[in-house]
N, C-alpha and C positions, 0 to 999 in steps of 0.2 A: 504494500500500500504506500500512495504517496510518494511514487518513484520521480512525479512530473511535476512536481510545486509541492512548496508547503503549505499550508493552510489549515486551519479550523474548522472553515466553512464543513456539515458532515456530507453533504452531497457530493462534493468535489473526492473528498475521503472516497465516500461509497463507489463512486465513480473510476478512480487511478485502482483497479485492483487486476492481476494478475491471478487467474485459474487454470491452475495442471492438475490430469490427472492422470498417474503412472501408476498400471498395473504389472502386478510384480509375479511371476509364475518360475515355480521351480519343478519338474520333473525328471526321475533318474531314476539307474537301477544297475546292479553288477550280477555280475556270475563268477562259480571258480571252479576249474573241471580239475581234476587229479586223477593221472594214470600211471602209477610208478614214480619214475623219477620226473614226470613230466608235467608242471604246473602251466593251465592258463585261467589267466584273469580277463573279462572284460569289464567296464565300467564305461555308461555314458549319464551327459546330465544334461538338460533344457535348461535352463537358468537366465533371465534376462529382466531388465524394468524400462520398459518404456512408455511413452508418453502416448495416450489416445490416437493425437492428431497423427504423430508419426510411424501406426502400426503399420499402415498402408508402403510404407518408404522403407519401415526396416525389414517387411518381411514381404517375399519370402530373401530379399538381398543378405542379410546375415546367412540364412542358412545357404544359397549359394559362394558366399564368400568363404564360408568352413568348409563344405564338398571341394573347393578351388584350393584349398592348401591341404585336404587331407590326398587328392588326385596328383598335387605338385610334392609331395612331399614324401610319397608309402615308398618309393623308390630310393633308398638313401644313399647311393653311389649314382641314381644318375642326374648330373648336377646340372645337363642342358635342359631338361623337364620340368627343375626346381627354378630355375631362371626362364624362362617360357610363357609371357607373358599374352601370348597372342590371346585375343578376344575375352579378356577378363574383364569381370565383372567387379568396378571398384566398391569395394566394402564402406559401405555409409553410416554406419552405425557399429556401437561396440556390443561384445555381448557378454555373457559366464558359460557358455555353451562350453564340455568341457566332455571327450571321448578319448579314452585309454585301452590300447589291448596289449595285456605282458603275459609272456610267455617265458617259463624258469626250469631247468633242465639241473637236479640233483641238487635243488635248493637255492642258495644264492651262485651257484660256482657259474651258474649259465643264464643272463637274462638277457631277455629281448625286450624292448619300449616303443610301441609306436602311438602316438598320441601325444596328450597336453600332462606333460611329466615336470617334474622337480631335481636338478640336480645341484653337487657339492661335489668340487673339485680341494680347494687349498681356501682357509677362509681371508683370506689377504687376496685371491682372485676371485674365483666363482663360489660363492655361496648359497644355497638357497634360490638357483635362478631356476625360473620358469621359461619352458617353452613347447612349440607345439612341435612335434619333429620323432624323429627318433632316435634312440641310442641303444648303445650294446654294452653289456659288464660283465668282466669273468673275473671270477673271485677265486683264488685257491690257496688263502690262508696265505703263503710266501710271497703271491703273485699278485696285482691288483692290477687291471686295465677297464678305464670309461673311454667310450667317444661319444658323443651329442652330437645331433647335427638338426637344426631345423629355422622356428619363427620365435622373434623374443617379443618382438613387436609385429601384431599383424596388419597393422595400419590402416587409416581410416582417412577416407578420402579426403582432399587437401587437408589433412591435417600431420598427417604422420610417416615416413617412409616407411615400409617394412623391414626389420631389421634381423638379420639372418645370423643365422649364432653354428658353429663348428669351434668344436672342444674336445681333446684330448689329454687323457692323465693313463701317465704310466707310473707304478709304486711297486719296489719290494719289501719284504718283513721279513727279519730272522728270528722266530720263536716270538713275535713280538714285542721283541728286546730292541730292535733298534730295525729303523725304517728310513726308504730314501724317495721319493716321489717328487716327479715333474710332471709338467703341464702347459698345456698352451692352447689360448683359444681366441676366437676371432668374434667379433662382429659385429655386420656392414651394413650401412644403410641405404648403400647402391648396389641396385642388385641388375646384374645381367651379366652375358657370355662376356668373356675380354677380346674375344676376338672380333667380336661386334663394338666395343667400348676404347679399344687402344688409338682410335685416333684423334690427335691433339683436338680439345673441343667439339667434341660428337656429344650427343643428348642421350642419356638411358631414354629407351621407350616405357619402362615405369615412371621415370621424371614425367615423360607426360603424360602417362594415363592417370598416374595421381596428381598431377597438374601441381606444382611443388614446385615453380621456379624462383619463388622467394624463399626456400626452405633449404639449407644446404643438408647434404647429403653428408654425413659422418661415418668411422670405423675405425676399428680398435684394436689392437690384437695385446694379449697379455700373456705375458710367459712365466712361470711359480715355479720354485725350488722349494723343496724344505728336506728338513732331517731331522730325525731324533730318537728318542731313548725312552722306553716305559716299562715301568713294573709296580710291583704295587705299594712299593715307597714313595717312590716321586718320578716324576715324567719332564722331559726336557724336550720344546719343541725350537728349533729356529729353522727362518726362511726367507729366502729371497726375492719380490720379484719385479718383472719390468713391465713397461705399458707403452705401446706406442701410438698415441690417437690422433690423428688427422678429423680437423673439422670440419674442413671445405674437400670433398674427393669428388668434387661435382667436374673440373676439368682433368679430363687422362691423358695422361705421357705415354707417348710409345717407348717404351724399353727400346728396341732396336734402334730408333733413330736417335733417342739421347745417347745412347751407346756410341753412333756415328758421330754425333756432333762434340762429344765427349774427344774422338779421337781426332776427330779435323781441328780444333782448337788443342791441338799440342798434349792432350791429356794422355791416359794408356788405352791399348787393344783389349775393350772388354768380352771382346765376341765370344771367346772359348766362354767365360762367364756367364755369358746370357744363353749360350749351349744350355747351360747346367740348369739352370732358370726353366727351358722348355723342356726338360727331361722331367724336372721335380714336377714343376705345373701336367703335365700330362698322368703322373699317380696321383698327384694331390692339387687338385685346382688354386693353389692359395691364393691368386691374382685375381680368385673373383671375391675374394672378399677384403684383401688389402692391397686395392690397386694403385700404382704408382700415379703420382698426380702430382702438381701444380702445390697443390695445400700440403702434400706429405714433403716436398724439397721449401716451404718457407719455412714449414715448423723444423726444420734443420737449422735453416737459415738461423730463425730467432731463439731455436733453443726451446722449445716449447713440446716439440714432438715426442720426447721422452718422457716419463717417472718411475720411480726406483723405490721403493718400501721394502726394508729390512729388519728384522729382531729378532729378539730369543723370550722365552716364555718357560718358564719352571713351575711347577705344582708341587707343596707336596701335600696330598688328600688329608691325612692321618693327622694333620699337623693346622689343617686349616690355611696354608702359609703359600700364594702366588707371587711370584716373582717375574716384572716384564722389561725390556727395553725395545722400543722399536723408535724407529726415523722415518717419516715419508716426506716427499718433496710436494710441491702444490700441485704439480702437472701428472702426476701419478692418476691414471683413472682406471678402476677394478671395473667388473663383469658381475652385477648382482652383488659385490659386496658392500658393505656400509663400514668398510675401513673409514676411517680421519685422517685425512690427506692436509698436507703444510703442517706436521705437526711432530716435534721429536718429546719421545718419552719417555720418561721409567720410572718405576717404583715401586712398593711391594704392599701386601695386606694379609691379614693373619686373621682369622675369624675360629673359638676355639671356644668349646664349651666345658666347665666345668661342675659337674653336679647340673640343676638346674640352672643355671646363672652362663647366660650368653657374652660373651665376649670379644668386641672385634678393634682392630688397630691398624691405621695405613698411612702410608707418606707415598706422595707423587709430585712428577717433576714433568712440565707441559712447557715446550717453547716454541711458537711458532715463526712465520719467514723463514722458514728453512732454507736455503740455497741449493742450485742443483747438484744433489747427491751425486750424479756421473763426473761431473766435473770436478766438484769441490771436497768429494771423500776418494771416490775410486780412483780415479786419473792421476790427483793427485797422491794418492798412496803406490800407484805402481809406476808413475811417469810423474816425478814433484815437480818438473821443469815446467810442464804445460798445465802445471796448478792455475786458476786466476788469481790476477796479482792487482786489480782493480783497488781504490783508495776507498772506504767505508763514504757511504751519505745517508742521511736520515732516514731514504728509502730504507735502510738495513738495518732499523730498528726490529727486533722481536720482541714480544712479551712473553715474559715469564713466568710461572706461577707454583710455589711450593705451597703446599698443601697437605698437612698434618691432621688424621682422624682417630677420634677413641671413640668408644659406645661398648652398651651393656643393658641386657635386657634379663632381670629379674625376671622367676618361676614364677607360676598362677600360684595365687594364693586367693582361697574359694569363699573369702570375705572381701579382701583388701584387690585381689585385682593382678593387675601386671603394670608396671612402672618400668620405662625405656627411657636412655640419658645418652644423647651422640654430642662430641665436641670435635669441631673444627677449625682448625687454628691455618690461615691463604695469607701465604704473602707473595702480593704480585708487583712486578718490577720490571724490567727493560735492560737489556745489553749497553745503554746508551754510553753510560760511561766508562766503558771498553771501548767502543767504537770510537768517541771522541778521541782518546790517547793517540788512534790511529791515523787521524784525521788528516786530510794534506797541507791544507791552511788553517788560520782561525776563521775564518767566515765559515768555512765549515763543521767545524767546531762545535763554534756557535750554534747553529744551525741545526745539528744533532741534540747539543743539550737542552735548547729550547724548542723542541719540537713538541705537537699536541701529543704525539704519541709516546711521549717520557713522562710516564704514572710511574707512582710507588704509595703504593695502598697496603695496610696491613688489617686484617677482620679475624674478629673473636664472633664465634658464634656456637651459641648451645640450646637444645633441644630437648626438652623433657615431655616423656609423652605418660598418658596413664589411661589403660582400660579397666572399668569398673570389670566385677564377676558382672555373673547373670543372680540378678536377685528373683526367688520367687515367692511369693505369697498366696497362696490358693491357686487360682486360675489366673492372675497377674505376674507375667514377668517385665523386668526391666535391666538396663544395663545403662552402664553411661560412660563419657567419653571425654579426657581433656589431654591439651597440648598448647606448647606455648615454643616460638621461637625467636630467640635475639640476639642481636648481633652488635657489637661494639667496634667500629671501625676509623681508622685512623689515617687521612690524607699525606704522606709525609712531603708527596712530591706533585705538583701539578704543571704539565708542562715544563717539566726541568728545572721548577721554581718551589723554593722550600715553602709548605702550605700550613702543614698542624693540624689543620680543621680532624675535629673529634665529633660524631653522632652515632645516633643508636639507631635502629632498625629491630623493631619491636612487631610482634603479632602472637595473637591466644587464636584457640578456637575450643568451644565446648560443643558437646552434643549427646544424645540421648535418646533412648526409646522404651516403647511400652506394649506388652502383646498382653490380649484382655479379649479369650475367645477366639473371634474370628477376626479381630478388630490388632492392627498396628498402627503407633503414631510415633513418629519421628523426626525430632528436631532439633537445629541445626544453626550457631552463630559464631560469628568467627570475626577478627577486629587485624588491619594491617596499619602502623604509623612508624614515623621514621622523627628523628629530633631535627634533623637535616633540613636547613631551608628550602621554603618553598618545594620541599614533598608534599606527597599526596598521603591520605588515610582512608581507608574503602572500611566499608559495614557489609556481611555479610548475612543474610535471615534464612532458612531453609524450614522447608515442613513438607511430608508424605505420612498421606493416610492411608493406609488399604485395608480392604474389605475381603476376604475369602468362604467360601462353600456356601454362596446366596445360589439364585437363581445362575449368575456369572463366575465362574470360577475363581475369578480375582477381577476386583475393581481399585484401582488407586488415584489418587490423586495427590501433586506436588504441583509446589508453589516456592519460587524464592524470591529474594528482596535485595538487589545491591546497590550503594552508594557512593560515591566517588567525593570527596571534600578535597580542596586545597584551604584557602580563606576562606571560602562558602562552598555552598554542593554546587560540583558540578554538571555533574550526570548523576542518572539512575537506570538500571536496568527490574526489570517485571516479568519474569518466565510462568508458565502454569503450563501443568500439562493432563489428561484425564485418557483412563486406559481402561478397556473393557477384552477379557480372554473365558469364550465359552467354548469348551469343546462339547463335540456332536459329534458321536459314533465314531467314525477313522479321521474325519474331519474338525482340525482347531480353527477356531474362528480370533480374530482381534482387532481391535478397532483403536486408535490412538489419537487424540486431539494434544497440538502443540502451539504454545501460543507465547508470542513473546517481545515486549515495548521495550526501546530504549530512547530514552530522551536524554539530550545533549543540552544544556540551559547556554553551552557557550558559542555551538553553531548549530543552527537549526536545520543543517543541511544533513547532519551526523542521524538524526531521527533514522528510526524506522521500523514498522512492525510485522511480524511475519506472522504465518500461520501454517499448520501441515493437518493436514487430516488424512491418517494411513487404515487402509481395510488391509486386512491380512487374512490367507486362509491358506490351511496347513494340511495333506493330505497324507497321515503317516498310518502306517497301522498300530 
């Protein structure tokens, strides 16, 4: 409401309102055959929410678009078929449509995947990535080999390129005492033959079927090392690996002719080289998914084409006690993992129980701007002559941050409760004054120590939490709940300029409930301020009633209250929501009303009120 003007007037109101309605349908079902050594699984799902108006547009187009990669796709060696885009059908809509058939031969030692699978490679590359495609794995305790190959992204017309994913891990194990596993995988978001795409400035015919010519086409290839040691004292993992991503591969280099132009401008005869090139690509296509380009020779140019992530990682179980050091550069990009990139690490945690009484302790060390690892660690550790020898500028500040943790979480005790106390003691800081030592002149110097980015902050902050038992009185239970968090922090450095400034950062919350029959009520306040000028202090109000075993299985209702003060209130937010769940026979039925104002007193533009009203119906046995 209200998207087109403000006003009070309620007609105008009643009038500016937006109505969708998205029907949500889910249907699926698996089988498992077993004969011998011989396991198959199949599993499919219907899954999908779309909007009334656009039933007519997404279907039956979705479900042609998934026949279109599972026809490009059941083939996993043949990669002209996979790239093959004649008379397709661009996909306009997204979906959760989701078909699996695996096939396992003596339990894990033999699987086959074809469909929308999940896999994990090294978790510093491929972790947890999805895709639709297939893969192979043979397991034989000593032995470990995956390969993947298919869609990571299946793409949605002008919106997304499809993005095509090949991954290989090879791993041994001795008694699983110590292990050594590599890997490497690719994936592209220009997809077609190279033999069609090698000349300088040609168009993919997917760039224009998905009409994408403001959208550059990217690809990535990442390569993992690791190694280590396990047993049931302690486990030692380190690993290596590199990433090389091109974000523009929209214009393609012919290899042969850079090769020539290479050698007419005085350079060497690559040809026996680029031999080898059409040998490898003839077993393994890898030019259709990391083709040389325009964008892969600037990100050499600027240094940008590379990243590198390295560390080591100790456990030991028994002891509660991890130990980590890792480094990644900012250019490092993984495949499905959610690594921290620009960021060097270490430090360690112990979590240990004694009797009832929980125990944990930790220090870490965070500094980001990292510099390029190939350059600045490798190169120079095996060739120091071509170390960079560049003079520090304020650009080369990093921030710092050490970070000390203790906590302890007392046993239930079936009056008093459980009582939790976490202290953490950050002190954050900057290289700056290293770098300035270094500096070439005083203007730059200067420049370093008074830059915005030269903080030095120091914070105290502790946490005491407490859960009531469960108290009961007849047919009345109750529990209740408080916690309070604060912090004491101390400016030393603002801008390079000695500052002092000392405040607090202060916040409780209480809470509590009541079960009486079929009836819950639960309630809910909570307070954030700061001594710090010109902060903010927010009020927090919460309350849920439900109702069970009426006519409706569960009825609830919630409602919260939030306010925002600086000198005077600023804002306030008004949520309510009201929930109805009956089942009927194989069929759950549910119905959800969500409603919620937020008024801005300081711009009236910020307004806005929403509303959802969900039917849901559920058809299980």
């Amino acid at each position: 409401m209200g998207k087109s003007a403000n006003t009070s007037d309620i007609t105008t109101v009643l009038n500016d309102q937006d109505h969708q309605l998205y029907p949500t349908f889910e249907l699926g079902g698996d089988a498992y055959l077993k004969a011998g050594p011989i396991g198959l699984e199949v599993l499919g799902t219907l899954k999908d929410t779309v909007s009334v108006f656009d039933i007519t547009q997404a279907y039956p187009n979705t479900l042609q678009a998934d026949l279109q990669n599972i026809l490009n796709l059941y083939n996993p060696i043949d990669f002209a078929n996979e790239f093959d885009y004649t008379n397709e059908v661009p996909r306009k809509f997204d979906n959760n449509n989701q078909f699996l058939v695996k096939v396992s031969s003596f339990g894990p030692a033999l699987t086959y995947q074809f469909g929308d699978q999940k896999t994990t490679f090294q978790k510093e590359t491929i972790k947890d990535l999805l895709f639709r495609g297939t893969s192979i794995g043979l397991d034989l305790g000593f032995l470990e080999l995956k390969v993947g190959k298919g869609l990571t992204d299946l793409g949605l017309y002008q919106v997304a390129w499809p993005q095509n994913f090949f991954g290989f891990q090879f791993a041994i194990k001795v008694k699983k005492a110590w292990y050594l596993q590599t890997n490497v995988s690719f994936i592209s978001a220009l997809q077609g033959r190279y033999t069609d795409l090698k000349q300088s400035g040609a168009t993919s015919d997917i760039g224009t079927l998905y009409d994408l010519s403001g959208i550059l086409p990217d690809q990535n290839m990442v390569f993992g090392l690791s190694t280590g040691h396990a047993n049931k004292y302690f486990s030692v993992d380190a690993s290596f690996s590199l990433s090389l991503y091109n974000e523009n591969a929209g214009t393609i280099v012919d290899v042969n002719q850079l090769a020539t132009d290479l050698e007419n401008q005085g350079g060497p005869d690559l040809d026996t080289y680029v031999g080898y090139l059409d040998k490898i690509h003839a077993v393994f296509p890898i030019l259709d998914y990391f083709l040389p380009s325009n964008g892969l020779v600037s990100g050499i140019v600027d240094k940008d084409l590379w990243g590198i992530s390295y560390g080591v990682e100790a456990k030991v179980p028994k002891l509660g006690i991890q130990a980590w050091i890792r480094k990644t550069d900012a250019t490092y990009k993984s495949l499905g993992s959610s690594l921290a990139t620009d960021e060097f690490t270490f430090g360690s945690t112990v979590e240990q129980r004694y009797g009832d009484f929980s125990f944990r302790g930790g220090y870490s060390f965070k500094m980001d701007n990292i510099a390029d690892i190939l350059f600045n660690d490798i190169i120079a550790l095996v060739k120091p002559d071509l170390a960079p020898t560049s003079t520090p500028t304020a650009a080369d500040i990093s921030n710092i941050v050490h970070t000390v943790q203790a906590g302890v979480d007392t046993p239930q005790h079936k009056l008093l409760g459980t009582l939790g106390f976490d202290y953490t003691f950050a002190y954050e800081t900057t290289n700056a004054e290293a770098l300035a030592k270094d500096a070439a002149d005083a203007a730059t110097e200067t420049a370093i120590k008074t830059s915005t980015d030269n903080d030095t902050t120091l914070s105290h902050t502790g946490e005491l939490r407490w859960r009531s038992a469960r108290y009961k009185i007849g047919s009345v239970t109750t529990n209740f709940g408080a916690k309070t968090k604060d912090s004491y922090v101390t400016k030393h450095t603002v801008d390079g300029t000695a500052d002092g400034t000392t405040f607090w950062e202060l916040g409780y919350a209480l809470s509590g409930s009541v079960n009486f029959s079929r009836y819950t009520l639960s309630l809910g306040f909570d307070q954030t301020w700061s001594t710090e000028p010109s902060s903010l202090t927010s009020f927090g109000y919460d309350a849920k009633f439900g109702i069970k075993e009426t006519f409706f299985d569960t009825i609830n209702f919630t409602a919260s209250f939030d306010q925002a003060f600086r000198a005077s209130l600023e804002a306030y937010k008004v949520t309510g929501s009201f929930a109805l769940e009956k089942r009927l026979g194989l069929i759950t039925v549910s119905t959800n009303l969500d409603v919620s104002f937020y008024d801005s007193l300081l711009d009236d533009s910020d307004d806005a009120i929403t509303s959802t009203l969900t039917v849901k119906g559920v058809f299980s046995k």
